[in-house]
Backbone bond lengths (Angstrom), bond angles and torsions (degrees), N, CA, C in turn:
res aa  C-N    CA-C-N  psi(-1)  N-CA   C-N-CA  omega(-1)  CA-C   N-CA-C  phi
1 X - - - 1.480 - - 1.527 109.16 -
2 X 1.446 139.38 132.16 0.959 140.61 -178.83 1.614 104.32 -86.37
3 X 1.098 97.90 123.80 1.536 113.41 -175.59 1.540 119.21 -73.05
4 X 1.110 103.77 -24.00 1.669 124.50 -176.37 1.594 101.91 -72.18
5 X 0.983 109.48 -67.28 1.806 114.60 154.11 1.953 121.71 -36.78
6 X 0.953 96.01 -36.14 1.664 91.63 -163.44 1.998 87.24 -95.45
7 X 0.509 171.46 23.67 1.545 170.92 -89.60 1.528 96.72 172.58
8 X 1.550 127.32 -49.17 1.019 131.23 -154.95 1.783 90.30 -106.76
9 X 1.060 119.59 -20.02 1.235 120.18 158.54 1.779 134.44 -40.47
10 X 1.706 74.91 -86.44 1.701 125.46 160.05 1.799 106.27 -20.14
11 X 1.542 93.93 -41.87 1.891 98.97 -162.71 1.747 104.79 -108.92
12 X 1.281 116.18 1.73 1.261 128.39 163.09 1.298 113.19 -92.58
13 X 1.698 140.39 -27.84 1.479 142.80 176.88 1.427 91.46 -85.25
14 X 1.663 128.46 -37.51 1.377 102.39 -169.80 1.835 104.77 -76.36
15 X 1.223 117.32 -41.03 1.055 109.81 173.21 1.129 136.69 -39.76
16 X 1.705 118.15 -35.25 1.387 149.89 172.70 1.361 98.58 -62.28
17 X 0.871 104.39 -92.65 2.173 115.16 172.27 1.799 115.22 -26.66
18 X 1.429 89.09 -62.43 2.078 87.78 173.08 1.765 121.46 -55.57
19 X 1.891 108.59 -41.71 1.731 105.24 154.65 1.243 122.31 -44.71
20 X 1.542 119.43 -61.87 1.273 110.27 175.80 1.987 139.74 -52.05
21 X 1.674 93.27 -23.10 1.174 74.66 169.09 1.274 116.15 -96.52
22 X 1.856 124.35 -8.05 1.325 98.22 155.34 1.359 143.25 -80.02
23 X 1.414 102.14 0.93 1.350 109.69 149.34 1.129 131.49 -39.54
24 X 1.172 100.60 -73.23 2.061 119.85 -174.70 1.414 92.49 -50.57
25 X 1.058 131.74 -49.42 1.452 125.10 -145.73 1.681 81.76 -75.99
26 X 1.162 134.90 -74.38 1.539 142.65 172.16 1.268 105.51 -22.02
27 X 1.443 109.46 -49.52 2.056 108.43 166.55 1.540 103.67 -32.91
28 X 1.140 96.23 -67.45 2.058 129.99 -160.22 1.362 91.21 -49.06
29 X 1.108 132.50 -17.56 2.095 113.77 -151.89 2.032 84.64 -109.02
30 X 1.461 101.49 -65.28 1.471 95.69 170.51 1.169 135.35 -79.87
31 X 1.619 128.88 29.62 1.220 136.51 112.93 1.171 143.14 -65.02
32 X 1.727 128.18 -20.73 1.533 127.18 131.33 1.120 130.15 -40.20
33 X 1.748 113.12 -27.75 1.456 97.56 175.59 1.260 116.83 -77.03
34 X 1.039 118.00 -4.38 1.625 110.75 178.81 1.524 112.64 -89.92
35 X 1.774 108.91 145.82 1.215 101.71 -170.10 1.732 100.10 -102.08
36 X 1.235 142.98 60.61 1.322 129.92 -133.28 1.741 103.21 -175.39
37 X 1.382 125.92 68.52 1.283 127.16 177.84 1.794 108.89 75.79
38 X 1.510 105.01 52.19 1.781 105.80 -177.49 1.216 96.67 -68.28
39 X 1.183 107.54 -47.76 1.881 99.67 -164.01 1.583 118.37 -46.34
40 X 1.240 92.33 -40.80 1.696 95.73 -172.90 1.130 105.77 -75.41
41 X 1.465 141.18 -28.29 0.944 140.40 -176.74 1.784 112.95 -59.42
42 X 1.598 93.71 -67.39 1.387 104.61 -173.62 1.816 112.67 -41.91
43 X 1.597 109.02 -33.02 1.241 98.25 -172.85 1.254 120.41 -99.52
44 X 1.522 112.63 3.65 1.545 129.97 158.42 1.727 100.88 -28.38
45 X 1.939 76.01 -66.47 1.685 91.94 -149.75 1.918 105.34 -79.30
46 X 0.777 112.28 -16.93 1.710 124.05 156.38 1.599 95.00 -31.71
47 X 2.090 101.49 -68.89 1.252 91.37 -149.72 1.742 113.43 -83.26
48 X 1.627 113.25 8.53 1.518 128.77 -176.90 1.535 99.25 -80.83
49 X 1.578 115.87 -41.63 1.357 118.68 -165.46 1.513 115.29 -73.31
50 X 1.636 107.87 -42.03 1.730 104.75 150.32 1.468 109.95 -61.14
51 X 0.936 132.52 -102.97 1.674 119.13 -174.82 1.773 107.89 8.53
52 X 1.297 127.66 -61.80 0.784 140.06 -167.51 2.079 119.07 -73.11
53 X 1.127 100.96 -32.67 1.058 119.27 147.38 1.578 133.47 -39.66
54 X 1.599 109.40 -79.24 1.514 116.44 149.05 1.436 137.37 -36.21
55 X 1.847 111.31 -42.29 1.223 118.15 -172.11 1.797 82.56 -83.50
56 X 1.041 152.79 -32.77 1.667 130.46 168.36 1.506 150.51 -64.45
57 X 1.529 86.52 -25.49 1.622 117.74 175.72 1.597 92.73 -92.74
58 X 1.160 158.18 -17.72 1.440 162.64 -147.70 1.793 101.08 -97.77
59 X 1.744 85.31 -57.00 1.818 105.42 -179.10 1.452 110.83 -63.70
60 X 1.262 108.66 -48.35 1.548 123.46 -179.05 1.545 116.03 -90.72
61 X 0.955 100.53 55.61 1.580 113.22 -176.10 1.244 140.02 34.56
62 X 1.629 101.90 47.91 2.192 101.49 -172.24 2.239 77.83 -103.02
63 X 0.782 127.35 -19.41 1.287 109.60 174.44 1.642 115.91 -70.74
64 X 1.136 117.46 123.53 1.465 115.35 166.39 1.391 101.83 -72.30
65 X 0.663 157.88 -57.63 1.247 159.05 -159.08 1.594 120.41 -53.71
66 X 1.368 103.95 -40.65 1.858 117.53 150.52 1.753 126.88 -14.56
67 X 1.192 114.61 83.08 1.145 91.18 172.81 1.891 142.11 -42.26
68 X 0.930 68.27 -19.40 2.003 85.25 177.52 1.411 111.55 -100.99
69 X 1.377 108.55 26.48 1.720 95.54 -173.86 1.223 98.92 -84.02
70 X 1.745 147.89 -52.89 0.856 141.31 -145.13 1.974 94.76 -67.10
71 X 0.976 140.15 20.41 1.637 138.52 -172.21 1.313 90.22 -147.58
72 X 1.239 158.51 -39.61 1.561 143.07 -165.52 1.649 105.29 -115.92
73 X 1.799 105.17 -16.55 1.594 83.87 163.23 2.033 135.72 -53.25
74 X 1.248 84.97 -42.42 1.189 152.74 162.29 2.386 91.97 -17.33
75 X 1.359 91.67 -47.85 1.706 102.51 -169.85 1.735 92.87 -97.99
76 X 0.909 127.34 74.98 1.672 131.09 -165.73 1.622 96.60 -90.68
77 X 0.897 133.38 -27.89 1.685 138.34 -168.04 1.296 107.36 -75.59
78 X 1.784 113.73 -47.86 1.475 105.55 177.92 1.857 101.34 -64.76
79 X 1.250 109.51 -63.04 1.506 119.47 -177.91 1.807 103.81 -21.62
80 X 0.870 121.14 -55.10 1.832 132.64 175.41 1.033 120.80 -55.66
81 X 1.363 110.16 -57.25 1.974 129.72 146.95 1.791 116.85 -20.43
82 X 1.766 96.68 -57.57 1.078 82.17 -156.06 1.870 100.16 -94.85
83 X 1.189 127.43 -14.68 1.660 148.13 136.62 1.030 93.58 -17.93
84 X 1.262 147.75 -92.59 1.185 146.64 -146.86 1.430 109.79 -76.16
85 X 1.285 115.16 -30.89 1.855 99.53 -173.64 1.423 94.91 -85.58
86 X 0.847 126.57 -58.13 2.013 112.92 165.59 1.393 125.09 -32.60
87 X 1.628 117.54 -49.83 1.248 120.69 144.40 1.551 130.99 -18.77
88 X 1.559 118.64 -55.88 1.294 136.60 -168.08 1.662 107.54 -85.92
89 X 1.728 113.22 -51.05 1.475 104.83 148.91 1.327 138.97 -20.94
90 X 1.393 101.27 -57.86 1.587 107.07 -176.62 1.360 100.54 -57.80
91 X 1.837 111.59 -61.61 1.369 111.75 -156.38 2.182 105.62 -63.16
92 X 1.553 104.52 -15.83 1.614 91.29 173.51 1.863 104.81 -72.41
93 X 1.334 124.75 -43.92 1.092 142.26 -179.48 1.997 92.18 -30.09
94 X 1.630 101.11 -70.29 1.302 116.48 -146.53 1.990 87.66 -66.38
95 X 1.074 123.70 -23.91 1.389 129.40 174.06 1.462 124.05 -48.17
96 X 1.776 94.38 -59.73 1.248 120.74 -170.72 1.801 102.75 -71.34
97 X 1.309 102.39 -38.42 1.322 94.33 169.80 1.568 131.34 -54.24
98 X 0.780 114.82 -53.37 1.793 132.74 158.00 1.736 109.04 -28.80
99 X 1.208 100.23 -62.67 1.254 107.77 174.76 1.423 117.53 -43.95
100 X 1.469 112.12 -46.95 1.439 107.86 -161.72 1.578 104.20 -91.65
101 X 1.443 114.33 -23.08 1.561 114.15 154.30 1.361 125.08 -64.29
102 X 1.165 126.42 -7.60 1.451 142.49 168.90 1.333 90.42 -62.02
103 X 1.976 103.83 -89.12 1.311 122.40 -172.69 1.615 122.37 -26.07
104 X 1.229 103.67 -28.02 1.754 110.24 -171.59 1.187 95.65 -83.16
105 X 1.291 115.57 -55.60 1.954 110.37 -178.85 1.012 113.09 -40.52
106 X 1.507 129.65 -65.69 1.542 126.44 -153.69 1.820 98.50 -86.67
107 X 1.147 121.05 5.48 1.559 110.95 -177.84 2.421 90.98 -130.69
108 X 1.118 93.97 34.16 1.167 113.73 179.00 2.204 127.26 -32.12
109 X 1.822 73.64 -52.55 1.830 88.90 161.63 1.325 111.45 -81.07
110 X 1.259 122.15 -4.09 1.618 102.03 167.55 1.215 123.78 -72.11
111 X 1.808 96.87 -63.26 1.509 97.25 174.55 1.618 105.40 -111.66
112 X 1.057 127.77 42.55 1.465 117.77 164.63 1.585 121.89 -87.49
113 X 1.057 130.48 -142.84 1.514 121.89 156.29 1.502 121.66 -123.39
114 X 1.186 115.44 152.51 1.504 136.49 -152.87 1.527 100.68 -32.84
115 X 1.176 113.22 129.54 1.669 118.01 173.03 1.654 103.20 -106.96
116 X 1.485 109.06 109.72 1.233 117.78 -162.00 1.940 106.71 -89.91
117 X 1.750 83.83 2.53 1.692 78.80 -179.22 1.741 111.70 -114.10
118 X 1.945 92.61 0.42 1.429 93.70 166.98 1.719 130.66 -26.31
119 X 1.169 103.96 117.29 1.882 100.08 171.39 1.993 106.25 -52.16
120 X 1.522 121.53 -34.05 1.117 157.36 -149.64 2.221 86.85 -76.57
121 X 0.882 96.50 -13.32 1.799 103.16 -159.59 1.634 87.78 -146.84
122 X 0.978 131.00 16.76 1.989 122.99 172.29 1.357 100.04 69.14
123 X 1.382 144.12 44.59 1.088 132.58 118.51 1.507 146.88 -58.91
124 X 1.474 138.98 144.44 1.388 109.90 -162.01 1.621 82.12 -146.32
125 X 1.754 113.49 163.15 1.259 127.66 166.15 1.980 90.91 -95.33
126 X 1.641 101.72 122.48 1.548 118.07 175.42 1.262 105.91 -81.73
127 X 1.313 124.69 -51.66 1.474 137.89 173.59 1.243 127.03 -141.33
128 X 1.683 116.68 130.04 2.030 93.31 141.24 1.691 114.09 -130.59
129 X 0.926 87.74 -177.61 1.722 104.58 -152.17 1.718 91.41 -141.08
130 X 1.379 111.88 142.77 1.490 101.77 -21.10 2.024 128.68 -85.08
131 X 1.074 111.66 -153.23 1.465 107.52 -153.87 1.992 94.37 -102.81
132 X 1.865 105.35 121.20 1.373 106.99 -167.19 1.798 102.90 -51.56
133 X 1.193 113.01 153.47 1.716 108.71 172.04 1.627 112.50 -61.07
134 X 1.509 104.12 136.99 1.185 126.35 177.78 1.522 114.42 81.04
135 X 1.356 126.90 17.83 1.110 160.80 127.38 1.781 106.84 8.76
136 X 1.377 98.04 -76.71 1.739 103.81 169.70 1.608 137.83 -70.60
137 X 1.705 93.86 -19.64 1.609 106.70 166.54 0.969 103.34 -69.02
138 X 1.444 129.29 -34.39 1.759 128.44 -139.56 2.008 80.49 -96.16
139 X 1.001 114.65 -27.98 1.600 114.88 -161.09 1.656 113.31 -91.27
140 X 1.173 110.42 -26.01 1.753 121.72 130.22 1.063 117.27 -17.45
141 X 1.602 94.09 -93.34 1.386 119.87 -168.71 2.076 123.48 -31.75
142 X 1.650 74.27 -53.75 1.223 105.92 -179.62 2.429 108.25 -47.98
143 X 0.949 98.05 -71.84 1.142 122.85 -169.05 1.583 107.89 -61.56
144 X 1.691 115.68 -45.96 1.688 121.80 125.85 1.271 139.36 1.37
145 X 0.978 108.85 -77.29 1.746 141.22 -148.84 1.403 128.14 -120.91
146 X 1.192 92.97 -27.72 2.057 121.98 179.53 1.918 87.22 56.30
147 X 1.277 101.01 76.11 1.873 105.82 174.76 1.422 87.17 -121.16
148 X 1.504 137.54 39.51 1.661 122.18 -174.65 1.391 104.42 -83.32
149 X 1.316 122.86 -29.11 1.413 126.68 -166.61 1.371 116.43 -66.81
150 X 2.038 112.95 -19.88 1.361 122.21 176.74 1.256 112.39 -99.47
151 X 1.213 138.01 5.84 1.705 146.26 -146.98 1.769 104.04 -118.99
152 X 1.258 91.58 167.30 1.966 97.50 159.52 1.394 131.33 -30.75
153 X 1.456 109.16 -46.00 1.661 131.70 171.09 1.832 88.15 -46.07
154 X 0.947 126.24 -62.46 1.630 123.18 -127.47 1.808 72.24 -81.64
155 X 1.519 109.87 -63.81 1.432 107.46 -148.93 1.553 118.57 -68.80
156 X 1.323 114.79 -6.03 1.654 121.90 178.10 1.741 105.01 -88.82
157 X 1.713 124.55 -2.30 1.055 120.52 160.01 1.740 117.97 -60.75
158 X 1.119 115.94 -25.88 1.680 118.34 -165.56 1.319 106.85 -46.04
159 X 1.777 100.17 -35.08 1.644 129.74 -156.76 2.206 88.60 -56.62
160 X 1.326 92.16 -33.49 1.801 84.95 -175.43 1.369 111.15 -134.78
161 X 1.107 129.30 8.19 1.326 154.84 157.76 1.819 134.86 -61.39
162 X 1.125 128.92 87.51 1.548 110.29 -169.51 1.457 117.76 -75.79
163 X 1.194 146.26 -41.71 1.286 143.00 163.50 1.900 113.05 -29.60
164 X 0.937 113.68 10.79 1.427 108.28 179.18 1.812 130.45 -104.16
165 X 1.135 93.71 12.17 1.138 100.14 177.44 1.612 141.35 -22.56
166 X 1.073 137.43 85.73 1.673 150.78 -163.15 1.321 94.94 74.23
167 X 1.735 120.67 57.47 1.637 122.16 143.22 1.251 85.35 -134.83
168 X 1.862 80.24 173.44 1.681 86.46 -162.42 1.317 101.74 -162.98
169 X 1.528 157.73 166.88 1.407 148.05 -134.22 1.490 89.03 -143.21
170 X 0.988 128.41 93.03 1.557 118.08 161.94 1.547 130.44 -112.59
171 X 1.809 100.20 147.73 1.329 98.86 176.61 1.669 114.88 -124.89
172 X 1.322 116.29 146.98 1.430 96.99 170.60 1.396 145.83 -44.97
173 X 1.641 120.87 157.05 1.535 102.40 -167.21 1.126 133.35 91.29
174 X 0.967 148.18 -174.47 1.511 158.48 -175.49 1.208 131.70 -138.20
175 X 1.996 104.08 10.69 1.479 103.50 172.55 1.576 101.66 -139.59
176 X 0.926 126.43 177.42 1.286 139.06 155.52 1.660 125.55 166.40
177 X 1.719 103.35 -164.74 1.663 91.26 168.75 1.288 107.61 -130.96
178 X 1.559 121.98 173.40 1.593 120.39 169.14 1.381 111.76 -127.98
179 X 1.106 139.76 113.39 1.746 124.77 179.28 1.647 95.86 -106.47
180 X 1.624 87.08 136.64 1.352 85.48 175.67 1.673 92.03 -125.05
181 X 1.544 102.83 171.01 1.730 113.94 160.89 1.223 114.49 -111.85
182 X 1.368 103.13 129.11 1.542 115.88 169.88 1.594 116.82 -46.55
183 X 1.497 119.35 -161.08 1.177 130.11 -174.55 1.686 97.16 -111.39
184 X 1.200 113.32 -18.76 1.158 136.85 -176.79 1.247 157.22 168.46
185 X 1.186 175.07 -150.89 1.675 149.13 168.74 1.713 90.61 -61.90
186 X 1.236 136.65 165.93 1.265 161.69 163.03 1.755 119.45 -148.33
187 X 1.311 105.65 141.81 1.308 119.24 148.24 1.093 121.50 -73.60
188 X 1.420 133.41 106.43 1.751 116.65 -158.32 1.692 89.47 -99.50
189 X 1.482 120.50 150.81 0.819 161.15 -144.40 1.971 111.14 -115.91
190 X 1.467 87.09 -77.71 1.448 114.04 -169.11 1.498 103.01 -164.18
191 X 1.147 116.33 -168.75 1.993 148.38 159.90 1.272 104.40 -126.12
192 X 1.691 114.17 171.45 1.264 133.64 164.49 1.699 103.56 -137.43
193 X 1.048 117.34 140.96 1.624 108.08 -163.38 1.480 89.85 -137.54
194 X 1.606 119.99 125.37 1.688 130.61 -148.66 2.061 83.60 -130.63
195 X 1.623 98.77 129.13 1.264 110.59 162.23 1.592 124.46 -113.86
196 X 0.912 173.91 -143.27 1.087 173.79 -63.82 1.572 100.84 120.04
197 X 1.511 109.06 92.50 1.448 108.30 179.10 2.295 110.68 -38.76
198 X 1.344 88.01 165.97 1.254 90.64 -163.10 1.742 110.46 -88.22
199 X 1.411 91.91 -29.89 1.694 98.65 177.37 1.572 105.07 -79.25
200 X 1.206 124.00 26.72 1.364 147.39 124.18 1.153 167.51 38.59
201 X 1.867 67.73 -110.38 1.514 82.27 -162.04 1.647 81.51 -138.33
202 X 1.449 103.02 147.68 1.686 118.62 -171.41 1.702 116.24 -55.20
203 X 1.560 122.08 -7.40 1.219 120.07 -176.57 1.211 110.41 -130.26
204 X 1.688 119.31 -3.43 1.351 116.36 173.69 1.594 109.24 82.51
205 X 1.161 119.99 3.43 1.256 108.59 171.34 1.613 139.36 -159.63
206 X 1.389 104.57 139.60 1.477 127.57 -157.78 1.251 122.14 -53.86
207 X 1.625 121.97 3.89 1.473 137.77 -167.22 1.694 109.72 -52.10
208 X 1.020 115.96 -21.74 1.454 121.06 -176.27 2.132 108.08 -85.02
209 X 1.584 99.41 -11.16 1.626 104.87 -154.55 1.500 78.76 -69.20
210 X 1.382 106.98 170.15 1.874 137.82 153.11 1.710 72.67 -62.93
211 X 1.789 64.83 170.47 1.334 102.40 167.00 1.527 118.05 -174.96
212 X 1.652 136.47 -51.09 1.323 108.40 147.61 1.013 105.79 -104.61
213 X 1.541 102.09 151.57 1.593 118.66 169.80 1.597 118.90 -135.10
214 X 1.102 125.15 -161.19 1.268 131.41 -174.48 1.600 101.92 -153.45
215 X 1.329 116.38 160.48 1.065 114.16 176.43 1.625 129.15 -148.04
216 X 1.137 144.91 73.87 1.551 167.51 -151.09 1.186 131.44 -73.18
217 X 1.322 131.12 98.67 1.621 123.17 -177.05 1.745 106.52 -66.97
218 X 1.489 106.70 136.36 1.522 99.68 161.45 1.603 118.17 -126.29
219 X 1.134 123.52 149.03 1.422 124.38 -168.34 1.514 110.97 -95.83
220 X 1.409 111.95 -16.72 1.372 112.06 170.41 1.820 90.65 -175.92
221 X 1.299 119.60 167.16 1.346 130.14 -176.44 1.667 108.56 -72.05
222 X 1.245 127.16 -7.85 1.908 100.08 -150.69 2.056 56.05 -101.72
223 X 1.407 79.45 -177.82 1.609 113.95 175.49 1.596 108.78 -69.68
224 X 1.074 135.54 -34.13 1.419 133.95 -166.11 1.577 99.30 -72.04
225 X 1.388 123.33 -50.07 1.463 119.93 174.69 1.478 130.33 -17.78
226 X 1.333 127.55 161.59 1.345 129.45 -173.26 1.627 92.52 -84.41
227 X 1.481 105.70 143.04 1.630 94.28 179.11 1.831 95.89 -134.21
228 X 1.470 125.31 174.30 1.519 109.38 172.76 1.992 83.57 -166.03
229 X 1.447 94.55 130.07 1.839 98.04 164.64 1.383 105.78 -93.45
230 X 0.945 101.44 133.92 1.640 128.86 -170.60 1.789 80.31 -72.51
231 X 1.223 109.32 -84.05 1.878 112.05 -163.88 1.413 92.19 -167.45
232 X 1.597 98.82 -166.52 1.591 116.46 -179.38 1.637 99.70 -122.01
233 X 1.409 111.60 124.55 1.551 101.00 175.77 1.823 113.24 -128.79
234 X 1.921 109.58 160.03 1.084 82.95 170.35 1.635 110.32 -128.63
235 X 1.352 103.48 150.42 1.459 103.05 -174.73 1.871 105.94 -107.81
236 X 1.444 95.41 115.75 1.672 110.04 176.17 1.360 98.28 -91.64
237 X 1.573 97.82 122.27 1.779 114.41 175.39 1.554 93.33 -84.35
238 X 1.265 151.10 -19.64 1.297 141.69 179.24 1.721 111.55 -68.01
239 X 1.541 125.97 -28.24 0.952 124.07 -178.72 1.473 109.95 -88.87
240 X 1.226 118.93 -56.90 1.106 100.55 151.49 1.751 117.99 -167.45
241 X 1.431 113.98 -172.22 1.474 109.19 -170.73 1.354 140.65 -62.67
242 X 1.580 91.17 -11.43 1.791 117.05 -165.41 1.253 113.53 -160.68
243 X 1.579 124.83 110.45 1.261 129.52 -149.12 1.712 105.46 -139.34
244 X 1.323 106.09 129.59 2.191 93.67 -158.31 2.015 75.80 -102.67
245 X 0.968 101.31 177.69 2.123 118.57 -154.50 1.503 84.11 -152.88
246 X 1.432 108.11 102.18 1.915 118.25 168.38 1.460 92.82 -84.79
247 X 1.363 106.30 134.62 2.195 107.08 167.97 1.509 84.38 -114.10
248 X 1.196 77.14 127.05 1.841 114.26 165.60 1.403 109.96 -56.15
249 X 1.498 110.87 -72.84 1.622 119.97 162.70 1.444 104.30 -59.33
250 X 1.199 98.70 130.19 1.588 137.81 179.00 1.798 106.08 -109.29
251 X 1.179 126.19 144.04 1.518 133.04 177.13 1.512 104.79 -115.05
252 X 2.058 106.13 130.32 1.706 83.12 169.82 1.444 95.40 -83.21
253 X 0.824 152.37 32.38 1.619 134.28 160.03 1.477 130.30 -86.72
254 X 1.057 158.16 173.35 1.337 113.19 131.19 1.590 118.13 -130.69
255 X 1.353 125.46 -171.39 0.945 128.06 -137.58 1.755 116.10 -141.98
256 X 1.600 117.80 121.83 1.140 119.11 173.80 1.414 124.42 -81.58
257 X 1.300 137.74 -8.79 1.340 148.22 -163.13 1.618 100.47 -130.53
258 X 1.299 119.41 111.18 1.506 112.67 133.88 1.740 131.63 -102.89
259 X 1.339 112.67 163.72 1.472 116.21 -151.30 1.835 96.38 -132.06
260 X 0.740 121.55 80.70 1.742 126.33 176.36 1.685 119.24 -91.44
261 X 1.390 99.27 95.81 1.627 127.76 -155.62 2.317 99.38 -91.40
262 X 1.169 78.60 69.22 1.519 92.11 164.15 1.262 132.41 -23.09
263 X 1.405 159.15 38.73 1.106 155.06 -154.47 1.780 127.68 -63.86
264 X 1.727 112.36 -46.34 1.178 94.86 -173.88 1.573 81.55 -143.03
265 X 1.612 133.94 174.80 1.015 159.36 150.73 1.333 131.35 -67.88
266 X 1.413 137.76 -146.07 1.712 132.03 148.08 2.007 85.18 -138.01
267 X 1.236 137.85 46.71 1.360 126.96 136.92 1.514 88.77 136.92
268 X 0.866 128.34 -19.31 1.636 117.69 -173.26 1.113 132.95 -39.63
269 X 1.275 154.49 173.49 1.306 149.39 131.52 1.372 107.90 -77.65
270 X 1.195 136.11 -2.38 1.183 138.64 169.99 1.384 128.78 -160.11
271 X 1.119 127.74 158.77 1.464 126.23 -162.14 1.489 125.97 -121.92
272 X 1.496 114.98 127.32 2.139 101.73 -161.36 1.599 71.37 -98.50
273 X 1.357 106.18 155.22 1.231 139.07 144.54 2.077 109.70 -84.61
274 X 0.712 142.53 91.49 1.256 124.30 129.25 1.505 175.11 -88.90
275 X 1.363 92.26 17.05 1.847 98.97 166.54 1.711 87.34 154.75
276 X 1.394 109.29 113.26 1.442 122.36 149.52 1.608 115.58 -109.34
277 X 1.298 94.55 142.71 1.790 100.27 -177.26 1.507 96.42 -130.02
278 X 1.380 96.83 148.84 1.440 112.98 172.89 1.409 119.29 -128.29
279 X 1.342 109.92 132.02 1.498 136.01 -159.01 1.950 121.11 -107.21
280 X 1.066 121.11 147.67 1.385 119.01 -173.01 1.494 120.80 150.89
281 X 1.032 112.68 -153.38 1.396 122.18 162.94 1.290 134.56 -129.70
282 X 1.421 132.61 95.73 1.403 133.61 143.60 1.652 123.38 22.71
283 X 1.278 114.24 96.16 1.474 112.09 -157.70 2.022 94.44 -98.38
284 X 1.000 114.42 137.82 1.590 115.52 -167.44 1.160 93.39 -108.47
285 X 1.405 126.10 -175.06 1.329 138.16 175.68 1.311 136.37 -79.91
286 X 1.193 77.48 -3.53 1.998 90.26 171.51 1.302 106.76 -118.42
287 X 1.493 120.26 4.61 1.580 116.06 -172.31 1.733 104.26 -79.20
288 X 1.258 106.72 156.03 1.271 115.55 165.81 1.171 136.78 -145.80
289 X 1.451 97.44 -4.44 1.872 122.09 152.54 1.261 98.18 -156.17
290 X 1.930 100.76 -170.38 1.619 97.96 -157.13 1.862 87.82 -102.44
């Protein structure tokens, strides 16, 4: 084979091969913009960019089987060259991915699943416990003055509220409870329990998050009601900011009240609540299990 000839070749396939992967990668950027099945997308092209991988090292001699390997094995530097910028693809790929799992967390009610305790859908926080100090002056005042919109009332909405972003409902201590009301009877499912990412917050750390809790169907508030504990769970703010809780036990009933019995903190003297959601299915009038 005249080598003098294949040179001008040689630098036309790499050229060919090096477009394409800035292609793909250019695929990869305006496929984030879409809000519409990213995941699958991104790992489409994950799995195009290996494909693509093989079909280069194959041409350029990683196949033994090549008749031309013993002459193009031979060019090992481009072969490494081009290994590595595919290499670096993936790892932007594996980047971008992160990103868009980021994006889903903190925009959670968009595409997450139905938060049945949304304020957004007539959900409401009924109580928490215990009650911040000065609690009853402020509830005076309140009832007084019509100042509810600036008080405890306003700020323990976040608890089911999405516009709240880095507020948060706190009470002293390291235990307590929250009852909230659904939008309506539910089959509860699970929770999702949302902290205040950590890159944050000015000290980096989650000492204020829950951490065990419990979690309780109620059928109505007085004591006589049907009641059922879901389990005891724990939510680590170190792993991460927003964590969904599958219950194993399932209820055929379902249920307008949940009751989330706070137990310990991660060191605080006090504890933020920021955003529990509740998950399931919508029980209709003819339902009678889920």
């Amino acid at each position: 084979m005249n080598v003098g000839r294949e040179e001008p070749i040689l630098q036309r396939r790499s050229f060919t091969y090096i477009s394409l992967v800035v292609l793909s990668v250019g695929v990869c950027l305006y496929i984030l913009q879409q809000n519409n099945d990213q995941n699958q997308h991104i790992q489409d092209l994950r799995e195009n960019l290996g494909s693509l991988t093989k079909h280069v090292l194959n041409i350029y001699g990683h196949d033994e089987a090549t008749p031309e390997t013993g002459q193009l094995a031979r060019r090992r530097d481009f072969r490494e060259q081009v290994t590595h910028e595919l290499q670096e693809a993936l790892r932007s790929i594996d980047v971008l991915q992160n990103r868009v799992d980021f994006l889903e967390k903190i925009n959670y009610d968009k595409f997450g699943r139905v938060d049945f305790a949304s304020a957004d859908l007539g959900g409401k926080v009924v109580s928490v416990e215990p009650r911040r100090p000065g609690f009853f002056l402020w509830t005076v005042l309140e009832r007084t003055m019509r100042l509810g919109r600036f008080g405890p009332a306003n700020r323990k909405c976040c608890i089911v509220q999405y516009d709240c972003a880095g507020k948060c409902h706190a009470f002293p201590g390291s235990s307590g409870s929250i009852t909230l009301k659904l939008m309506g009877k539910v089959f509860i499912e699970g929770v999702s329990v949302e902290h205040v990412p950590k890159n944050m917050l000015p000290d980096m750390s989650a000492s204020s998050a829950i951490r065990e809790f419990s979690v309780r169907g109620l059928d109505a508030l007085h004591e006589d009601g049907d009641t059922l504990l879901f389990g005891n769970y724990l939510f680590d703010a170190e792993v991460d900011f927003i964590q969904y809780f599958n219950f194993t036990l399932r209820s055929s009933i379902p249920f307008e009240y949940v009751r989330i019995k706070v137990a310990s903190n991660n060191g605080a003297d006090y504890t933020c609540i920021h955003r529990f959601r509740v998950h399931g299915k919508l029980a209709s009038s003819k339902s009678k299990s889920p």
